[in-house]
N, C-alpha and C positions, 0 to 999 in steps of 0.2 A: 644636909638633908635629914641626918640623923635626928634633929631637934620637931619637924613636923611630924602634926598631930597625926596617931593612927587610931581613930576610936571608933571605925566601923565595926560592925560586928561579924562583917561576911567580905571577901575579898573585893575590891572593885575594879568590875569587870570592864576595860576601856579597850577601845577598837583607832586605830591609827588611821588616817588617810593623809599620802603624799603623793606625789607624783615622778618626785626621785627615789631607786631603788636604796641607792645610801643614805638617803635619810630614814628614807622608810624602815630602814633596818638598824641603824644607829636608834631609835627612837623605841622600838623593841625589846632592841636587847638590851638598852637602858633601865624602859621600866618593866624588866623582867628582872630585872635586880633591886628593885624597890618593894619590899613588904607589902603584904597586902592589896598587891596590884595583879591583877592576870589580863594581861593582853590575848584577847578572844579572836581579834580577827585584824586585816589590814587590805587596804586599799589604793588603788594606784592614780584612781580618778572621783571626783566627786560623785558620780554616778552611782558607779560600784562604793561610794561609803556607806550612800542611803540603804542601797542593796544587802551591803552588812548587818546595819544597823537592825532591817527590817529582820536578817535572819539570827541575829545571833543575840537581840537584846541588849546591849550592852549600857550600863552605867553611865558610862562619858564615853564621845568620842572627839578624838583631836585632828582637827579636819585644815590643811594647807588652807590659807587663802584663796592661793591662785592656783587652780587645779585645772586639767584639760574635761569637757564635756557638762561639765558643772564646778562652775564653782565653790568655794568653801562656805559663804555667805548664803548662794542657794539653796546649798547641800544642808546648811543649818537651818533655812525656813522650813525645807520641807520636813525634814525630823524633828522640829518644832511641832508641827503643824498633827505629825501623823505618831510621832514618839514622843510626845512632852517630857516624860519620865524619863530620856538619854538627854544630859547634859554635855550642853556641846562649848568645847574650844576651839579655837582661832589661831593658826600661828600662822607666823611667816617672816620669812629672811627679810621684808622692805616694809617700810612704815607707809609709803605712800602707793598710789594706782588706783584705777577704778574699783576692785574686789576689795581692798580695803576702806574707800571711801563706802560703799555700798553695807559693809559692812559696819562701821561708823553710824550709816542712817541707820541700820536695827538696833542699834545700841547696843551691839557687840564686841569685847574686849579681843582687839589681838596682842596675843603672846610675842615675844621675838622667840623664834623656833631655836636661836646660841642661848638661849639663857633655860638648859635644861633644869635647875633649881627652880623655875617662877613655872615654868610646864609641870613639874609635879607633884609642888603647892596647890598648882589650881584642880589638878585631879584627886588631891587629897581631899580639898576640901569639898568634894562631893559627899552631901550624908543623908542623904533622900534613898536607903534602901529598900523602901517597902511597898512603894506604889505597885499595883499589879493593873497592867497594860495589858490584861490579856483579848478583853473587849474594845481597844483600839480600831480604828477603823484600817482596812489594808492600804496599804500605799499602790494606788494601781498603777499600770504600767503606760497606758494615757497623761499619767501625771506626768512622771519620770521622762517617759520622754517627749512631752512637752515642755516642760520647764531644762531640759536641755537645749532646746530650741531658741530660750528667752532671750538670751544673749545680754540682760542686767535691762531688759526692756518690764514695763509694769505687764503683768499677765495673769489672763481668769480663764481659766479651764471649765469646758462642761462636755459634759458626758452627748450621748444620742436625741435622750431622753430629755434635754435641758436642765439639767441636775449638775451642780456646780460641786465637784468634789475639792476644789482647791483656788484661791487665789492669793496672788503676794504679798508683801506688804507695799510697793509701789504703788501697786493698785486701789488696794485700799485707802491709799493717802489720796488719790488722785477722784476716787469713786467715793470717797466721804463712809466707806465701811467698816464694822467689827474686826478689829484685829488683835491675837492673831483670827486665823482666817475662821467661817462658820460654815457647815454645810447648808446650803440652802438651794436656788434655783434662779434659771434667769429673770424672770416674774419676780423673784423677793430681791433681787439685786436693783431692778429699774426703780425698785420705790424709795433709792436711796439719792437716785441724779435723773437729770435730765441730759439725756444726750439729743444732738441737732445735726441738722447740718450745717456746713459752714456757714451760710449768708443766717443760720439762725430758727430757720425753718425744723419746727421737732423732726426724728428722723423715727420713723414706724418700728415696733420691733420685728419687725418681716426683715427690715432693711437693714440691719444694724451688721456686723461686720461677719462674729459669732455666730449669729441665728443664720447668714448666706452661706458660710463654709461648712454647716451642717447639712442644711435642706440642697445647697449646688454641689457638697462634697467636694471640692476646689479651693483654691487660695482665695483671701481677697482682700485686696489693698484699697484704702479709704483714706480721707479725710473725715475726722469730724469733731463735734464743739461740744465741750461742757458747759453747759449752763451755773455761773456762782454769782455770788451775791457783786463779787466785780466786774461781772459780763462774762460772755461769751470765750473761755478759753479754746486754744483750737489745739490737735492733736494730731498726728499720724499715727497709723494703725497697720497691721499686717494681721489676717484671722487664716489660720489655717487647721483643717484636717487630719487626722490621723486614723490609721489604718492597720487592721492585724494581718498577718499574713498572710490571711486565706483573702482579703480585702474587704473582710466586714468594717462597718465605722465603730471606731472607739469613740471619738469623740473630736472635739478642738480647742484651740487653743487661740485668746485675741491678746495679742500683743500691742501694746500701743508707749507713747512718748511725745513729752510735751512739745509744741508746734509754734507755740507764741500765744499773743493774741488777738482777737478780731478789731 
C-alpha cells in the first residue's frame, strides 16, 4: 500500500457503511492507518449512510451492497443525486444477488470488501477536492423514506405540491427521462410518455396512480401501460403516501415494475 499515490492536498475525508459491527470496525481502523485518510463518520444501514453523508460531507463514502433499509446501490443513487461531489463505493463479500446486479445496471464498480488493497486504491484515487456543495439541494426526509420503501422497484417521488424532488434510475429507463435525475414536476414528466390503461385507453392525470395517493392520501395499486414505439408495455404499480408525524402530507411515492406485454 506503501507504493499508492498520495497527492491530495487536504486529507480525505471517507465515511463507511456496513451492517456488520466487525466489519464496520475492521474497515476503520484499517483506514485510520492509512495517510491521508480521516474516517469522518460510520454507518450501520444504508439509510443512516445517506444520513451521514448529508451531515458530515464526506469525500468518498464506502457503502455494503447489501444493507438492511436501503441498500448500497440505493444509498449510492440518492448521494448521487443530492451529493454528486461524495464519491461513492461498492463493496461486498458476494459477487452475485439482486443489489449487485442493480448495481451492475448503474454502472457501478463493486469492490470485494477481503481485498483491503483495491478498497484503498479506490479511495485514493479520489482527487476532486474543491467542489463546494454548499448550494446543494437538501435530501428531504420524503425522499429518504420513500426510497426505503422501493424495495429495487423503479420509483418517482413528488412532493404535495406535484414537484418531483427525486426519481431513480429504473424509472428513468422505463419513463424515457434525464438521468441522473432533474428536478422538475409531474406536468414536465408526462411530456416524456404516455401512460394508459391496460386495454390502451390514455389514462387522465387525475387518475394515474401518484396524483390518487396525493389527492385520496391512501395507497393505490394499479395496473397500467406504456405506450413505445413496440406497443403497449404493461406494468404493476403500487403509489403510496407519506406522512410527518403531526399527519401533515409529505408527499408520495409510485413504485412500479415491468408486467409483460399487451
Amino acid at each position: 500500500m506503501s507504493s499508492l499515490p498520495l497527492h491530495q492536498q487536504r486529507p480525505i475525508r471517507v465515511a463507511v457503511a456496513d451492517d456488520e459491527p466487525s466489519v464496520r470496525l475492521l474497515l476503520r481502523t484499517m483506514l485510520d492507518l492509512v495517510p491521508n485518510v480521516d474516517v469522518v463518520g460510520v454507518a450501520a444501514n444504508g439509510l443512516e449512510a445517506v444520513q451521514v453523508v448529508e451531515r458530515e460531507r464526506p469525500d468518498v463514502v464506502l457503502l455494503d451492497v447489501n444493507m438492511p433499509r436501503l441498500d448500497g446501490p440505493g444509498a449510492a443513487e440518492l448521494i448521487g443525486a443530492f451529493r454528486p461531489r461524495t464519491r461513492t463505493i461498492l463493496h461486498s463479500a458476494s459477487p452475485q444477488g439482486p443489489a449487485q446486479a442493480h448495481a451492475r445496471e448503474l454502472g457501478m464498480t463493486v469492490v470485494d470488501k477481503a481485498d483491503f488493497e483495491r478498497i484503498v486504491h479506490e479511495v485514493l484515487a479520489h482527487d476532486d477536492l474543491s467542489v463546494d456543495d454548499s448550494a446543494l439541494r437538501e435530501i428531504e426526509s420524503v425522499v429518504m423514506t420513500a426510497m426505503e420503501d422501493a424495495g429495487g422497484e423503479a420509483a418517482v417521488i413528488a412532493r404535495p405540491d406535484g414537484t418531483v424532488p427525486f426519481y431513480n434510475a429504473r424509472a428513468a429507463r422505463a419513463l424515457g427521462l434525464p438521468y441522473p435525475d432533474r428536478e422538475t414536476d409531474l406536468a414536465g414528466l408526462r411530456r416524456n410518455y404516455e401512460m394508459c390503461y391496460p386495454d390502451g385507453r390514455p389514462m387522465p392525470p387525475a387518475e394515474r396512480p401518484i396524483c390518487r395517493a396525493l389527492t385520496e392520501r391512501q395507497p393505490v395499486e394499479l395496473r397500467f401501460a406504456l405506450r413505445t414505439a413496440d406497443g403497449l408495455v404493461l406494468y404493476r404499480s403500487r403509489a403510496t403516501p407519506f406522512f410527518d408525524d403531526h399527519g401533515e402530507l409529505l408527499g408520495a411515492a409510485h413504485y412500479f415494475s415491468r408486467a409483460g406485454s399487451v
